[in-house]
One Martini backbone bead per residue (centre of mass of N, CA, C, O) as a GRO file, in nm:
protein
  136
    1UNK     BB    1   0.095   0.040   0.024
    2UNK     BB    2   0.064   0.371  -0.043
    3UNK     BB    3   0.098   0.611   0.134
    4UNK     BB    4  -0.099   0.798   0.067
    5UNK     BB    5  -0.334   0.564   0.125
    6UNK     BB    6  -0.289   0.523   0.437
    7UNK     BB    7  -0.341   0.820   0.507
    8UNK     BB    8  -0.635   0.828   0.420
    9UNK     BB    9  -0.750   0.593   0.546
   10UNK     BB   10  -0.681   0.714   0.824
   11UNK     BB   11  -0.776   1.014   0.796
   12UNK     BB   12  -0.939   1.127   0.547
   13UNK     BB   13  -0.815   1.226   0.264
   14UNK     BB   14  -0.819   1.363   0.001
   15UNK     BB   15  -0.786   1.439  -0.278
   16UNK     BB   16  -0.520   1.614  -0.480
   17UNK     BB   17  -0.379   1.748  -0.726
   18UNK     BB   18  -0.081   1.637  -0.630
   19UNK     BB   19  -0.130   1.335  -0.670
   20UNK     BB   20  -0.224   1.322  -0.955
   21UNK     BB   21  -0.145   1.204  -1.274
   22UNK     BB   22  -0.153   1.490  -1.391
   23UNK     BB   23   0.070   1.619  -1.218
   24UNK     BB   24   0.298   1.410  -1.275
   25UNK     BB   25   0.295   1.501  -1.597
   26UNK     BB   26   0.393   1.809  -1.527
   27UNK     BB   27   0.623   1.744  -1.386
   28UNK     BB   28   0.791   1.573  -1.620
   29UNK     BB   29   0.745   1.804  -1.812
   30UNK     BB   30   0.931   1.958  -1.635
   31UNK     BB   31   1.164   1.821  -1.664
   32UNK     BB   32   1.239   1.763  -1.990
   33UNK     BB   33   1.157   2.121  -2.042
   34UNK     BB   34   1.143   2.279  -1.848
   35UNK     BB   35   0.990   2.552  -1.699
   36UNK     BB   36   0.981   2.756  -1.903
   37UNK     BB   37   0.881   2.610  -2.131
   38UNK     BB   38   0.628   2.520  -2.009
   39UNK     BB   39   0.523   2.779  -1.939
   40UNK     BB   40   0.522   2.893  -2.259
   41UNK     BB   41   0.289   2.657  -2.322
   42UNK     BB   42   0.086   2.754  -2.132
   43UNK     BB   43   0.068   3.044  -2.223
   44UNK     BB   44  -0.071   2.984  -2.503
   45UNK     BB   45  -0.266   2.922  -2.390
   46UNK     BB   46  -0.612   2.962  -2.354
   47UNK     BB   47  -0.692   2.709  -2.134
   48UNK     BB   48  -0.657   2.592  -1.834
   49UNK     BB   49  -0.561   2.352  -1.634
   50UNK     BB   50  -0.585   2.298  -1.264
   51UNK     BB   51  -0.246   2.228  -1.306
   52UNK     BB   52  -0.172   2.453  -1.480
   53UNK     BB   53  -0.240   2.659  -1.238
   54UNK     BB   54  -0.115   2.516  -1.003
   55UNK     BB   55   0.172   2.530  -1.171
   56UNK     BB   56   0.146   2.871  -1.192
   57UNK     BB   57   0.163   2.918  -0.873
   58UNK     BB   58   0.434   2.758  -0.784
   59UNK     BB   59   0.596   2.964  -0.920
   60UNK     BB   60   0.553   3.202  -0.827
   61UNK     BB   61   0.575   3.146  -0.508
   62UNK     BB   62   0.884   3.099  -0.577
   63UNK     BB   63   0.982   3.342  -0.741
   64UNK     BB   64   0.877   3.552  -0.555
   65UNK     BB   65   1.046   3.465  -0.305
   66UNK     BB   66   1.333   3.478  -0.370
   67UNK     BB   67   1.401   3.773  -0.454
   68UNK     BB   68   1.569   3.873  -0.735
   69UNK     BB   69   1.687   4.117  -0.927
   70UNK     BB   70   1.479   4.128  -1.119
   71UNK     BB   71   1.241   4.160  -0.944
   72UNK     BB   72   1.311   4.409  -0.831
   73UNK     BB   73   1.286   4.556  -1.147
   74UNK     BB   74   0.974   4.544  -1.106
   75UNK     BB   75   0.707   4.717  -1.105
   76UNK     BB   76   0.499   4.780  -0.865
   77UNK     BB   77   0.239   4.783  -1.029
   78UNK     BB   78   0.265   4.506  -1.148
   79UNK     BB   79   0.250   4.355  -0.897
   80UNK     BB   80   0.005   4.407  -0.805
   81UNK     BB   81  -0.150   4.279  -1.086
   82UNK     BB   82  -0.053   4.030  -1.019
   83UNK     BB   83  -0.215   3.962  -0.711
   84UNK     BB   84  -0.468   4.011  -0.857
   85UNK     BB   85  -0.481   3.798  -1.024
   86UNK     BB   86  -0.454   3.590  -0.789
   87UNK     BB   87  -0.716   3.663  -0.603
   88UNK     BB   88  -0.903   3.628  -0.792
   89UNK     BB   89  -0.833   3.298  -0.883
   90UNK     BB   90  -0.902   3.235  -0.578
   91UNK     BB   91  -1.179   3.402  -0.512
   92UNK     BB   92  -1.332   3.184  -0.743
   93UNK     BB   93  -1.258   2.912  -0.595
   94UNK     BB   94  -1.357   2.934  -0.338
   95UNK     BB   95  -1.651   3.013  -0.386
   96UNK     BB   96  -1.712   2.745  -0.540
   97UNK     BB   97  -1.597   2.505  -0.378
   98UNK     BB   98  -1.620   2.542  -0.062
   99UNK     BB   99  -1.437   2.391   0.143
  100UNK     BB  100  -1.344   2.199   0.358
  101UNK     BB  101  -1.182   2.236   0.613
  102UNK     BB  102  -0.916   2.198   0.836
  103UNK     BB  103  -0.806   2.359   1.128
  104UNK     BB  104  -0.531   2.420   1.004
  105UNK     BB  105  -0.585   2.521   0.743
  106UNK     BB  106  -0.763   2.755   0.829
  107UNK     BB  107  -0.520   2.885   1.018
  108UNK     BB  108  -0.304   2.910   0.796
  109UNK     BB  109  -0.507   3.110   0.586
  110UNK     BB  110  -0.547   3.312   0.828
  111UNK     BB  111  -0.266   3.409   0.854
  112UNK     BB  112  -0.171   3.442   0.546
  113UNK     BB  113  -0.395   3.700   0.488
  114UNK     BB  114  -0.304   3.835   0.712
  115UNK     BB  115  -0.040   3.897   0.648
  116UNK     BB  116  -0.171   4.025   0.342
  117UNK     BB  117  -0.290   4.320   0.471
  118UNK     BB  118  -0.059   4.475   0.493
  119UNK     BB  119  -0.191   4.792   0.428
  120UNK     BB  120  -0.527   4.791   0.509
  121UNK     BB  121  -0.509   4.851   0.793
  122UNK     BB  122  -0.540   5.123   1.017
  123UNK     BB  123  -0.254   5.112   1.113
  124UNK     BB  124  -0.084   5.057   0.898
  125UNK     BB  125  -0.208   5.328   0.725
  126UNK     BB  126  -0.093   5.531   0.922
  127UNK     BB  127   0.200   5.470   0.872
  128UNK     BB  128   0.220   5.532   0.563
  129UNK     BB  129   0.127   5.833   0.558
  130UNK     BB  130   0.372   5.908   0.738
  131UNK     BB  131   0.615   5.804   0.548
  132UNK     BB  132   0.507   5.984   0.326
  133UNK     BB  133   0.528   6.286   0.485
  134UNK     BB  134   0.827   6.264   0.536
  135UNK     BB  135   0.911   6.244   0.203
  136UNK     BB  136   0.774   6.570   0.152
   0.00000   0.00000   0.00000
């Protein structure tokens, strides 16, 4: 019995897009022709496959996590329409699927949305504020 069959059977986990073996054939294509390659092939699509989206999903959080050079390069604008588009098709996916979530899940996803909110609530805004006026 593999491993991941056995998690399941024991907790009672869901199969999930990273198991399945759509997942393996895009991993599998991503050895093959390199990430990048891949990334423009997925890019020429009109309509991209959920693993598709979830697999352009786990590269941006791994290339923006880098911090590397070329990233710090980018235009501050491009980058909020990035995250802006990125928040679009997970409030789309959430809203739709309403997944039952288990409580460390739930706990993990409201700590790093809290965390991503900075900036956005009163007292962080009064400090960016002062901030900007130090700036003047």
């Amino acid at each position: 019995m593999k491993e991941r069959d056995l998690v399941e059977e024991l907790i009672g986990l869901d199969d999930t897009v990273f198991g399945s073996q759509a997942w393996k054939d895009i991993e599998n294509l991503e050895y093959s022709l390199g990430s990048e390659a891949l990334l423009d092939q997925i890019l020429q699509k009109d309509e991209w496959s959920n693993v598709e989206m979830l697999w352009v999903i786990k590269c941006m959080v791994y290339y923006y996590g880098k911090k590397d050079k070329p990233l710090k390069g980018i235009p501050v604008d491009r980058m909020f329409l990035n995250m802006v588009d990125i928040l679009r098709c997970l409030y789309l996916l959430l809203d739709y699927a309403n997944p039952e979530l288990d409580s460390n899940m739930r706990k993990y996803l409201s700590v790093k949305l809290g965390d991503a909110t900075w900036g956005l609530n009163s007292r962080t805004r009064s400090y960016l504020y002062k901030l900007l006026e130090k700036q003047q």
